[in-house]
N, C-alpha and C positions, 0 to 999 in steps of 0.2 A: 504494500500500500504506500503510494507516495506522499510525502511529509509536505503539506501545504504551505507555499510560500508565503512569506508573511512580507508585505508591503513598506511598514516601518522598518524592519531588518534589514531589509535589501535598501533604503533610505539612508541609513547607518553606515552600512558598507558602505556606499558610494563618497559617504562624507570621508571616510577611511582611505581610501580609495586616494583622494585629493590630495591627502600628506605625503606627495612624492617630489620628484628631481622638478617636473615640469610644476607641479604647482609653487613649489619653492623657490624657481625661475618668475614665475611668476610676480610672487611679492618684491624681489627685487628690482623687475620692471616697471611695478606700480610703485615703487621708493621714488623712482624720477619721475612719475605722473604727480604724485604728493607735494616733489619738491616745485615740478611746474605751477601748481596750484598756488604754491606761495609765493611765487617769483610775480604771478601775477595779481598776487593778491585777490585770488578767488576764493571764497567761503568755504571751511573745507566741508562741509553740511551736504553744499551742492554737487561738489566732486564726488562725493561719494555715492548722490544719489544718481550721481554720471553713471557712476562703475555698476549702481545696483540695476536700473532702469536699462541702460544701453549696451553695457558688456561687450563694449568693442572701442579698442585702444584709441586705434588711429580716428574714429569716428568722436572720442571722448577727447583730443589734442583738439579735432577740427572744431569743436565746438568751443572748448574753453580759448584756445587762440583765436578764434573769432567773436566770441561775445567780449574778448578783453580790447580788442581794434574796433570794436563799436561797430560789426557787420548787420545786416539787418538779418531778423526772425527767420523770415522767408529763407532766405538766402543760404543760411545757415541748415533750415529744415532739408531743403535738397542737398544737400554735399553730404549732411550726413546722411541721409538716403542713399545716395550714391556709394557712398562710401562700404555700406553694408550690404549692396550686391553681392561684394565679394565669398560673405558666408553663405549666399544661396546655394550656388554646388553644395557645400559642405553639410545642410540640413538636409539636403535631399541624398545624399550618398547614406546617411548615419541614420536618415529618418528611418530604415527598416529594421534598423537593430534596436532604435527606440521604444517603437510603440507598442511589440509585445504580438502577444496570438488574440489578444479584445483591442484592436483601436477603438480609442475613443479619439475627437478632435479635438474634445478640452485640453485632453493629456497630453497629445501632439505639438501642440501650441507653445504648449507649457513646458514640455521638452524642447523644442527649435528655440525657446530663448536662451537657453543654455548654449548652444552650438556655436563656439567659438573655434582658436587656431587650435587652444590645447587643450578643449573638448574632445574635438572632434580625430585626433591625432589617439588620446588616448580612450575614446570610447573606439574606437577598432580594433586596441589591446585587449580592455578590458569587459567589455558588455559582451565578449563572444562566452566567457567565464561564467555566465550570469544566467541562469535558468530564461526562459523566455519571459515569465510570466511576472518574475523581478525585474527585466531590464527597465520598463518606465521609473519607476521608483528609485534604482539603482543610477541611471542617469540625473535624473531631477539632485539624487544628494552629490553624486559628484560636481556636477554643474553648480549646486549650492555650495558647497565644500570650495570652491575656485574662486567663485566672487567674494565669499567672505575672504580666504586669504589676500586676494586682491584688494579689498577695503583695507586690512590691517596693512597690508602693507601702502598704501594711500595714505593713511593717518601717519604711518611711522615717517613717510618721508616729509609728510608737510611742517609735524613737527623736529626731525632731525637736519635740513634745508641746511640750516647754516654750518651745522660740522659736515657737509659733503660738498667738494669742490665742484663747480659746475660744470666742466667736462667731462665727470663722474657721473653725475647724476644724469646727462643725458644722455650715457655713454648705456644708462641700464636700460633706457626705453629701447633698447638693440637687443637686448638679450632673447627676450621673443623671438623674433625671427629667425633668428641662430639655432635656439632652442626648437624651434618650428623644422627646420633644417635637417639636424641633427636627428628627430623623432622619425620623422619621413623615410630616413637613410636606415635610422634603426630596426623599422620597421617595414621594410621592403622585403618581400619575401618573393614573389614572380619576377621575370624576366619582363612583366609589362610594367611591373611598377617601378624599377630603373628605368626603361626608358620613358617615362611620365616624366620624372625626377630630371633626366638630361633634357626632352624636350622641351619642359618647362625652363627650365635654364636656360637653356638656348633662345629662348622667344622673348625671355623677361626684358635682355637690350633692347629687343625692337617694341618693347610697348611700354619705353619709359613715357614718352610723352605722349601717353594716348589721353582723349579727353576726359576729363570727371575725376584726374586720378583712378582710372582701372585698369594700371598696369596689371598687379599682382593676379587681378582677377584673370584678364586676357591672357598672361602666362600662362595662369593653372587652366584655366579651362581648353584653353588652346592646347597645352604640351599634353596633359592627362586625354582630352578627345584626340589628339591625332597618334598618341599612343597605345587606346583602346580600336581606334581604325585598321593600325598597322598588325596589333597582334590578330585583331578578327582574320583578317584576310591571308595573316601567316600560314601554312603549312602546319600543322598540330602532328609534334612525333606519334609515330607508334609505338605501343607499349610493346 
C-alpha cells in the first residue's frame, strides 16, 4: 500500500532543498542588489517587495534604476515586461514537472512565479526526485526557500553598503550568470544539450544589440531551438 504524500512535507523539502551552492550564490548577488538600493537611496521596504513580487534580477535593476532617473510608470511597466520574456521558455520547459498528475491552474500560476535562472536550472535536478504528486508543493517551497534567501541577502547588503567597496558589490550582481553557466554545464547530460550550450554561445555576440534588451532571450531560445532541430533530424545510433 503506498504511503500518501503529504503536501506540507514535500513544502519543507523544497524549502530544504534551497540551502545549497546556487541558493547561497544567490544571496551574494542580492548583497549588491541591497547595496544598489542604498547607493540610491531606495527604501529598502520597496526593494524587497521588488524581490518578493517580481523575482527577477535584471527586471528589479531596470526598475529601481529607472524610478531613481525619474522614468515614467508606463515606460518603466514595458521594459520590465520585456525584460521577463526571457523566463517564458523557462516556465514552459519546467511547467511539466511542476504541476503534478491533478493540474490545477491556480497551482500552475502559482508555480510559474517561482520560475526563475536558479529555479529552473535546479528544478531539473531536483523535482525528477520528487514523487509526482509532491512536485507542486515541492516546487512552490523551493521557489519560496530562494526568494526568502534572496530578501536576507537584500537586507544584509543594504545594510552592510559601506564596509563593501563598490567594485565589489557590483562585481556580485555577476555571480548569477556565472553560477547560471556553470549549472547548465553541470548538468548537461545529452549530446543535444552541449550543443544548446555552444549554440547558444555562439548566437549570444550577435544578439547583443537586439531590441528591448533580448539578447539573453534570443540566444537561448535561438541556440536551444536550432539544437533540438539538428538532433531531431540526426541519424539516432542503433542499439
Amino acid at each position: 500500500m503506498s504511503v500518501p504524500v503529504r503536501p506540507a512535507q514535500c513544502f519543507a523539502r523544497g524549502l530544504l532543498g534551497a540551502l545549497s551552492v546556487p541558493g547561497f550564490v544567490l544571496v551574494a548577488t542580492f548583497v549588491g542588489f541591497g547595496g544598489l538600493l542604498h547607493d540610491l537611496s531606495f527604501p529598502l521596504g520597496a526593494g524587497l517587495l521588488s524581490t518578493l513580487l517580481i523575482w527577477a534580477l535584471p527586471a528589479q535593476v531596470i526598475l529601481i534604476g529607472g524610478l531613481a532617473a525619474g522614468a515614467s510608470l508606463p515606460a518603466l511597466a514595458v521594459a520590465v515586461c520585456l525584460s521577463g520574456v526571457r523566463l517564458l521558455p523557462m516556465v514552459v520547459s519546467l511547467m511539466p514537472l511542476m504541476r503534478g498528475p491533478r493540474p490545477r491552474l491556480s497551482t500552475e500560476l502559482f508555480c510559474a512565479h517561482f520560475v526563475a535562472v536558479t529555479l529552473w536550472v535546479e528544478g531539473f535536478r531536483l523535482l525528477p526526485k520528487v514523487s509526482p504528486e509532491g512536485r507542486p508543493a515541492y516546487a512552490c517551497g523551493l521557489g519560496s526557500g530562494l526568494i526568502a534567501l534572496s530578501m536576507a541577502g537584500t537586507a544584509i547588503g543594504f545594510y552592510l553598503t559601506h564596509t563593501l567597496p563598490g567594485p565589489f558589490a557590483i562585481a556580485l550582481l555577476l555571480l548569477t550568470p556565472i553560477s547560471f553557466t556553470i549549472l547548465l554545464v553541470r548538468n548537461a547530460r545529452e549530446p543535444v544539450d552541449w550543443l544548446a550550450i555552444v549554440l547558444g554561445a555562439g548566437i549570444s555576440p550577435l544578439a547583443v544589440n537586439a531590441p528591448g534588451g533580448l539578447d539573453l532571450f534570443w540566444a537561448g531560445v535561438g541556440g536551444g531551438t536550432l539544437a533540438f532541430l539538428i538532433a531531431r533530424h540526426m541519424p539516432r545510433r542503433r542499439a
